[in-house]
Structure formats: C-alpha cells, structure tokens
DOSETI-592728 format. One record per residue (C-alpha): x, y, z; residue in one letter; residue number from 0. Coordinates in Angstrom, 3 decimals. Example, Ala and Ser with C-alpha at 12.3 -4.5 7.8 and 13.67 -1.06 7.14 Angstrom:
2
R       px       py       pz residuo num
R   12.300   -4.500    7.800       a   0
R   13.670   -1.060    7.140       s   1
***
This chain:
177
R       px       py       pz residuo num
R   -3.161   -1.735   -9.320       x   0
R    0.649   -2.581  -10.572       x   1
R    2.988   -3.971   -8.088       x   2
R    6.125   -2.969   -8.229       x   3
R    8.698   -5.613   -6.184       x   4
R   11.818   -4.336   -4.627       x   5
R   15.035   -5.929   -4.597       x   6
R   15.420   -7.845   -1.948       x   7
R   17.876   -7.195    0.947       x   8
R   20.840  -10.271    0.399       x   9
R   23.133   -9.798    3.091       x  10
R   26.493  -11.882    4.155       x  11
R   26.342  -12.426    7.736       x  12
R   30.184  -12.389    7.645       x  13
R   30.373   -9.043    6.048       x  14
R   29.693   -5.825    6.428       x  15
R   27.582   -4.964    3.096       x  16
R   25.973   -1.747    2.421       x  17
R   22.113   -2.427    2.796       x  18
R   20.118   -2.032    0.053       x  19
R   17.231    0.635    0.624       x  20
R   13.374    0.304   -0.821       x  21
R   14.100    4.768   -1.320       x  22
R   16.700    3.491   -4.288       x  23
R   14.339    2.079   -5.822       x  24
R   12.158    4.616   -6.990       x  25
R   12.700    7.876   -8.278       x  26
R   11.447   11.571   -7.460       x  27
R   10.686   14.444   -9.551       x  28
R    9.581   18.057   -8.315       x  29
R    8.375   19.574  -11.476       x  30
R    4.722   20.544  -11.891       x  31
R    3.102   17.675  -13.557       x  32
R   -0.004   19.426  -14.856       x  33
R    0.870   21.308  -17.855       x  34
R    2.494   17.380  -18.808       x  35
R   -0.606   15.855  -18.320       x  36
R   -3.029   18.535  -20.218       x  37
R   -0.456   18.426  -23.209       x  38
R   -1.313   14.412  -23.016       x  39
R   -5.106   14.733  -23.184       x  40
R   -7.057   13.245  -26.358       x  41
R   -7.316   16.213  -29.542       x  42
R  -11.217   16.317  -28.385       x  43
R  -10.753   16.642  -24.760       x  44
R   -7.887   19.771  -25.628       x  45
R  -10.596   21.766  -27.481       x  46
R  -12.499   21.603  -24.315       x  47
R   -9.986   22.561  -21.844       x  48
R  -10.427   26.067  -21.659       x  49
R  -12.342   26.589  -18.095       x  50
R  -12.027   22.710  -16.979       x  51
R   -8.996   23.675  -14.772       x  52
R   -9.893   24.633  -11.418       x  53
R   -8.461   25.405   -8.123       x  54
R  -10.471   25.484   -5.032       x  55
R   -9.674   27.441   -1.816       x  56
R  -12.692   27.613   -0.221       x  57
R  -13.603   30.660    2.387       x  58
R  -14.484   28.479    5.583       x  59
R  -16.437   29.085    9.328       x  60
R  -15.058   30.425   11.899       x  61
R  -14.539   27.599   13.412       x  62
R  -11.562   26.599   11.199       x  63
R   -8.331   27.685   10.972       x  64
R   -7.969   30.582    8.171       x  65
R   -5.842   28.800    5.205       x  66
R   -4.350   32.937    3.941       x  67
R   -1.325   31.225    2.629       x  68
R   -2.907   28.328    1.016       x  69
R   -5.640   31.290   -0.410       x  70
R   -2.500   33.234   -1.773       x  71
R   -0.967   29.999   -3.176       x  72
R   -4.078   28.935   -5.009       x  73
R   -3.968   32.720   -6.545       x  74
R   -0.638   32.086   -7.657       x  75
R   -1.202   28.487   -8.996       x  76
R   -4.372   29.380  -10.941       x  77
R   -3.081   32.966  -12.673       x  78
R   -0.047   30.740  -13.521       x  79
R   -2.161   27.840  -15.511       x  80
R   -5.214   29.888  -16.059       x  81
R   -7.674   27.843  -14.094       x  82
R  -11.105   28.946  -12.776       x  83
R   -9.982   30.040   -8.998       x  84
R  -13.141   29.275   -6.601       x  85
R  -11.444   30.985   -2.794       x  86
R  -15.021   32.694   -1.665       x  87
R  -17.974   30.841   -0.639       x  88
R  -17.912   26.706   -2.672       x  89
R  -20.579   24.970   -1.040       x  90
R  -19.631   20.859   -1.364       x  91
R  -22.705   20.489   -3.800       x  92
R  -20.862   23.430   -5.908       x  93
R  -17.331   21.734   -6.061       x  94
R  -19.279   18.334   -6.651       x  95
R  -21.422   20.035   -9.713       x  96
R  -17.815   21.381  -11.099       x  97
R  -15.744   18.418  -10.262       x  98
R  -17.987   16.752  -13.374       x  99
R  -16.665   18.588  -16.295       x 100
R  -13.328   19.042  -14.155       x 101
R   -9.981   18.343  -16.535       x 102
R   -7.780   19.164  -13.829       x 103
R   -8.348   20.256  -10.326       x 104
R   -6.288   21.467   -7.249       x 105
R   -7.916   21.889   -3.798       x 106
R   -6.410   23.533   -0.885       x 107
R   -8.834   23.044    2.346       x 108
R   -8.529   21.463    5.808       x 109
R   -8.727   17.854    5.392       x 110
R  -10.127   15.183    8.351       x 111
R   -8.119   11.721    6.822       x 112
R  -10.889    9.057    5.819       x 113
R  -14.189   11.497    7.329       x 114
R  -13.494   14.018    4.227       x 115
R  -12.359   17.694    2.867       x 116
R  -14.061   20.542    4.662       x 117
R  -16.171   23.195    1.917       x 118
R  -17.721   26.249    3.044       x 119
R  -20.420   24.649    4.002       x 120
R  -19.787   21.238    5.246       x 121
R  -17.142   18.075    5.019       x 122
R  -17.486   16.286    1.982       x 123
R  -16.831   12.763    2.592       x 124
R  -15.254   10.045    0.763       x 125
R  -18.918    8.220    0.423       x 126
R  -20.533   10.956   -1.161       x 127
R  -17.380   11.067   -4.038       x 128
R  -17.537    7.543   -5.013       x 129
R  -21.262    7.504   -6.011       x 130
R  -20.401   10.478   -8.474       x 131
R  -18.221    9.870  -11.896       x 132
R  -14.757   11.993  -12.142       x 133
R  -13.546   12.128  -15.384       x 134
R  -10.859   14.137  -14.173       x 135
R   -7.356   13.733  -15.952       x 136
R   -5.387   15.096  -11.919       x 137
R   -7.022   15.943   -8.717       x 138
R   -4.164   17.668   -6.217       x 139
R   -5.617   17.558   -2.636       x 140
R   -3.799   19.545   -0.442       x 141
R   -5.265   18.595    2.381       x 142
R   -4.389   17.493    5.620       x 143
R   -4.379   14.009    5.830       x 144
R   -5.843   13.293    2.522       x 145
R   -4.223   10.288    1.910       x 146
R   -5.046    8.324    4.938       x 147
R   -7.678    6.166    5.309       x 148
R   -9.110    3.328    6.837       x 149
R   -7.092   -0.109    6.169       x 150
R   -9.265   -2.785    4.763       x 151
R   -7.344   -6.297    5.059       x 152
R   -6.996   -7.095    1.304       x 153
R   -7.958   -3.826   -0.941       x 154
R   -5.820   -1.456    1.060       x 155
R   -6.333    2.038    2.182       x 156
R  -10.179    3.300    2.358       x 157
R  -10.373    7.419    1.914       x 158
R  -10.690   10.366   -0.354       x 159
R   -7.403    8.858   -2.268       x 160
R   -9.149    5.781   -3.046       x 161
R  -13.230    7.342   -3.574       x 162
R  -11.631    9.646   -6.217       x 163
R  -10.178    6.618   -7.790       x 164
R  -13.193    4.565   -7.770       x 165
R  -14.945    7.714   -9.118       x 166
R  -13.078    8.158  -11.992       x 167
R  -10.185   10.369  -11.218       x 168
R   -6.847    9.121  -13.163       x 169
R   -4.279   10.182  -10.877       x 170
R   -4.117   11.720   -7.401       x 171
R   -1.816   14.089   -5.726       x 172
R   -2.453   13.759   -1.833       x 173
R   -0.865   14.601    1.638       x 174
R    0.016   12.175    4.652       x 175
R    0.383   14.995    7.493       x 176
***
C-alpha cells in the first residue's frame, strides 16, 4: 500500500501559529466515480460491460430492519447507470456466483463490521470473500460498518475492506458508522 506522509506540525513555542491540520492535506471530491472508472477499463473489458454492473439490495428476514430507502436508492442508482438491480431474494452463494464476472458493483445491506454483509439468506463473511477471485474494477458497500475490522499489529485493519482487496477488487467504497 502507498504511504502518504503529512507535513509535520512545526510550532514556535513563543508564538501563536496556526496549526497545521492532517484534513489539508488531502482532498475530497463528491462526484460519482463510476462512470470515470468504466470509461478507464481496457478496449476488451468495455465490450464486455454490458450486464457486469450490478447493484444489490437484497430483500432480508424479518428479523432485520427493512432498508425501503436504501431499496429505492439502489432503483435510482441502477436505472441511472444501467446495472443489473438484484432487491428480491440474493442468496450469498448468488451475489458470490455474480460478484465473478462483476465490472462494477454497489451493495446496499445491513452490515456487522469484521463478521460480514447480511444476504437474504445469511451473513457473508469476510473469510468466505478472500478465498474467491474479484476481478472487479469498484465494489461500493454501503453497509454499516463495512470498513471496520479487526486491527492486526503490522498489516492493519482485518474486514470486508481488506478480503475484497485480497480477492481481487481494485478499489473499495466503504462506510465507518
């Protein structure tokens, strides 16, 4: 992984200098990133695009919160890129089978940190993604908690952020909260 170094923080003790803040150092963009990314892919992998894009928002039990706003926003999302929407019944062996030939894919679901992403059928944990291969150009997991993990002293944070990596993936969208 690149390390990036911030500035460090040189202060006067006789003065009152503006702090520097690690924030300044980076920058932030909003825009949609995967209609950039497909436009990047290899001439090959662009003829095969067309039903690679999906977006998952799978039905789930009854004992889980309904997602109805994540549902309507993964309507939206895929009419809007025209990407295979899966929001009825997506077992984890489905999405798994999918995830495969996936080019880009979006999944809205309830999310248990490092234990997994819940399908309609079951969590899918981090384990069972790094044994597969991902050749997947953006996964977006909008998921609770999908980016925390486990901390390993010396390779860093152990979840679905870092499974999809191993697996393949070659970037990662993911949420803290």
């Amino acid at each position: 992984f690149p390390v990036t170094i911030p500035k460090m923080l040189v202060t006067d003790t006789n003065s009152f200098a503006r702090p520097h803040f690690l924030i300044e150092d980076f920058s932030f963009c909003t825009q949609l990133v995967a209609p950039t990314e497909l436009e990047k892919q290899s001439s090959h992998q662009n003829a095969s695009l067309s039903g690679n894009l999906y977006c998952y928002a799978p039905q789930l039990s009854q004992t889980l919160l309904n997602l109805k706003y994540s549902r309507k926003t993964a309507t939206s999302i895929a009419g809007l890129y025209d990407m295979n929407l899966v929001s009825n019944y997506c077992s984890a062996s489905d999405f798994k089978s999918q995830l495969k030939s996936a080019c880009v894919v979006q999944v809205f679901s309830h999310g248990e940190g490092d234990k997994g992403i819940w399908f309609s059928d079951r969590l899918l944990s981090p384990a069972e993604i790094r044994t597969m291969k991902v050749n997947a150009a953006l996964i977006s997991l909008t998921t609770c908690e999908s980016h925390n993990g486990e901390l390993i002293h010396n390779e860093g944070v152990r979840g679905m952020v870092e499974a999809f990596s191993r697996a393949g993936a070659k970037r990662i969208i993911a949420c803290l909260s």
